[in-house]
FIDREN-175790 format. One record per residue (C-alpha): residue in one letter; z, x, y. Coordinates in steps of 0.001 Angstrom, whole numbers, plus 500000, padded with zeros to 6 digits. Example, Ala and Ser with C-alpha at 12.3 -4.5 7.8 and 13.67 -1.06 7.14 Angstrom:
residues 2
<atom><residu>A</residu><w>507800</w><u>512300</u><v>495500</v></atom>
<atom><residu>S</residu><w>507140</w><u>513670</u><v>498940</v></atom>
END
This chain:
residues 72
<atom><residu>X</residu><w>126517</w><u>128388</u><v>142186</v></atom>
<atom><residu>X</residu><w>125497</w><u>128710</u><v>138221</v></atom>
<atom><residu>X</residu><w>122867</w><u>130965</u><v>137359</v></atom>
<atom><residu>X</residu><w>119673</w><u>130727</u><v>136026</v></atom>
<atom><residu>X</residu><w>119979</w><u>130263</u><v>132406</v></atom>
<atom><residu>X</residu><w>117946</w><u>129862</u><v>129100</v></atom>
<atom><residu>X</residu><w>116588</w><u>126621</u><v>128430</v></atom>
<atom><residu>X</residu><w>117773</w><u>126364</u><v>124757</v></atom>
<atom><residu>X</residu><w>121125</w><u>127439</u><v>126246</v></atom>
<atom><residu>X</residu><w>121130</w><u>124693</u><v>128198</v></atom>
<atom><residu>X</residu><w>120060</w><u>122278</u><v>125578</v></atom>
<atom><residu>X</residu><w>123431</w><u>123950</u><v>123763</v></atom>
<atom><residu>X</residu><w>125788</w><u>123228</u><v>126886</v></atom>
<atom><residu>X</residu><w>124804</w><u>119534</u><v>127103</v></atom>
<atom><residu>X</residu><w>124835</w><u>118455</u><v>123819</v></atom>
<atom><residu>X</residu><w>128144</w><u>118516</u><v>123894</v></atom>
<atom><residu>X</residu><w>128368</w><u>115865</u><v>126756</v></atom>
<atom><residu>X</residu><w>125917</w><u>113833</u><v>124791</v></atom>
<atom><residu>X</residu><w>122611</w><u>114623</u><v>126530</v></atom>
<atom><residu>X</residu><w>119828</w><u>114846</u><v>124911</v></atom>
<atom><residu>X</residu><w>116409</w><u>116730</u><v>125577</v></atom>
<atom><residu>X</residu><w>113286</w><u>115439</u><v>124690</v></atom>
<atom><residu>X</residu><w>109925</w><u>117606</u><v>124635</v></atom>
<atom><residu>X</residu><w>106178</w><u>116569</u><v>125330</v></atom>
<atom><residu>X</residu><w>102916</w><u>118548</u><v>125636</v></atom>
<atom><residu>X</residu><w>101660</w><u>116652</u><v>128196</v></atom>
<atom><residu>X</residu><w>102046</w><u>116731</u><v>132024</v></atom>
<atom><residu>X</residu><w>103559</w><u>119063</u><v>134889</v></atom>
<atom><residu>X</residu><w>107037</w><u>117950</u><v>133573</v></atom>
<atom><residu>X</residu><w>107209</w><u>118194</u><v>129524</v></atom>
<atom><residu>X</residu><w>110991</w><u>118320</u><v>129101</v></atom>
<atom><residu>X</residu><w>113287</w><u>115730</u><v>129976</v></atom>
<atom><residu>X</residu><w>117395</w><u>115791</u><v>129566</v></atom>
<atom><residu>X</residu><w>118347</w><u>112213</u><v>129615</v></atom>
<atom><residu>X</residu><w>121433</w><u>110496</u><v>128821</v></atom>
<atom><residu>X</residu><w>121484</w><u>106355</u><v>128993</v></atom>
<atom><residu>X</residu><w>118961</w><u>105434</u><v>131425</v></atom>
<atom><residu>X</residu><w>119542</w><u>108882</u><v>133459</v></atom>
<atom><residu>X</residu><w>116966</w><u>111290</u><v>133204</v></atom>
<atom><residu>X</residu><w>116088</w><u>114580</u><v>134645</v></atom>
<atom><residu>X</residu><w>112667</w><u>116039</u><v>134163</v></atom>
<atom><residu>X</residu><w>112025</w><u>120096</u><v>134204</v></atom>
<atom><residu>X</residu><w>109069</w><u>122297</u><v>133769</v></atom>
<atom><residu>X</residu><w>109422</w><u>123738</u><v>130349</v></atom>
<atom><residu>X</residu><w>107048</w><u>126764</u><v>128748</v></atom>
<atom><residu>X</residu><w>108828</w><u>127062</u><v>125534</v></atom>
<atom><residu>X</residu><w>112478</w><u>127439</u><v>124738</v></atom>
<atom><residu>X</residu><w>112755</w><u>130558</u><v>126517</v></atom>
<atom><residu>X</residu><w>112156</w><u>128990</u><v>130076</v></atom>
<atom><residu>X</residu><w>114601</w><u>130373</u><v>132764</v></atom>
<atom><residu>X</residu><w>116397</w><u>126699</u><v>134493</v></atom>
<atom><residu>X</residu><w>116856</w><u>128084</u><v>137982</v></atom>
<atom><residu>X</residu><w>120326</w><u>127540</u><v>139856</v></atom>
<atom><residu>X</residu><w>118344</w><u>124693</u><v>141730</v></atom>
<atom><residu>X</residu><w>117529</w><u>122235</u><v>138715</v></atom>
<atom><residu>X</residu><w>121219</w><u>123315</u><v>137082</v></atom>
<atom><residu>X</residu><w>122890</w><u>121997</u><v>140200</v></atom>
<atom><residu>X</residu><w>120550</w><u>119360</u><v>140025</v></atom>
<atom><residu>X</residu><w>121921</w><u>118485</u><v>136057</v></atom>
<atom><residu>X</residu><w>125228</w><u>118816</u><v>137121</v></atom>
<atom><residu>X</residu><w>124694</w><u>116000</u><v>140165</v></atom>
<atom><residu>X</residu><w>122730</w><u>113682</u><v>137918</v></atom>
<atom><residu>X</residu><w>125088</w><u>113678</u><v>134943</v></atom>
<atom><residu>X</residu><w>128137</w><u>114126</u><v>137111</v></atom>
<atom><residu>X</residu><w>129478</w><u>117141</u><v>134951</v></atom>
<atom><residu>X</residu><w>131939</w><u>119527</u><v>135763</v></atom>
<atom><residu>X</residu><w>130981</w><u>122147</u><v>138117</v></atom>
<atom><residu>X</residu><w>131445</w><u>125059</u><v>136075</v></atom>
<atom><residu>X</residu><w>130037</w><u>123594</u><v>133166</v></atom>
<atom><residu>X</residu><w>127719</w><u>126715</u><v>133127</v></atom>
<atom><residu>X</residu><w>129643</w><u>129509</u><v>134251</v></atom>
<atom><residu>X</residu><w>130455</w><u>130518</u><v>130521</v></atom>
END
């Protein structure tokens, strides 16, 4: 199970798999990683928002990455 990690982190990790994260000051969900027509909304308060291992696993499902993409 990865753990909770630093949103601009994560924004770090996927680039390299070509997702992208888009930002919005409106609504319960501002970000958005999205890839194609995937997309996976979080709750973001700034760059420094902790992703808990719940919405990482959930990344990891939706964009079918390796598991241990954020174990580093």
């Amino acid at each position: 199970m990865p753990k909770s990690r630093e949103l601009r982190k994560v924004v770090t990790i996927l680039s390299k798999y070509g997702i992208k994260f888009t930002y919005s000051k409106r609504g319960r969900h501002s970000g958005k990683f999205y890839c194609g027509k995937a997309s996976f909304p979080v709750k973001t308060h700034g760059k420094k928002t902790e992703l808990l291992p719940y919405a990482l696993k959930g990344l990891i499902k939706k964009f079918n990455l390796p598991q241990d993409v954020f174990n580093t």
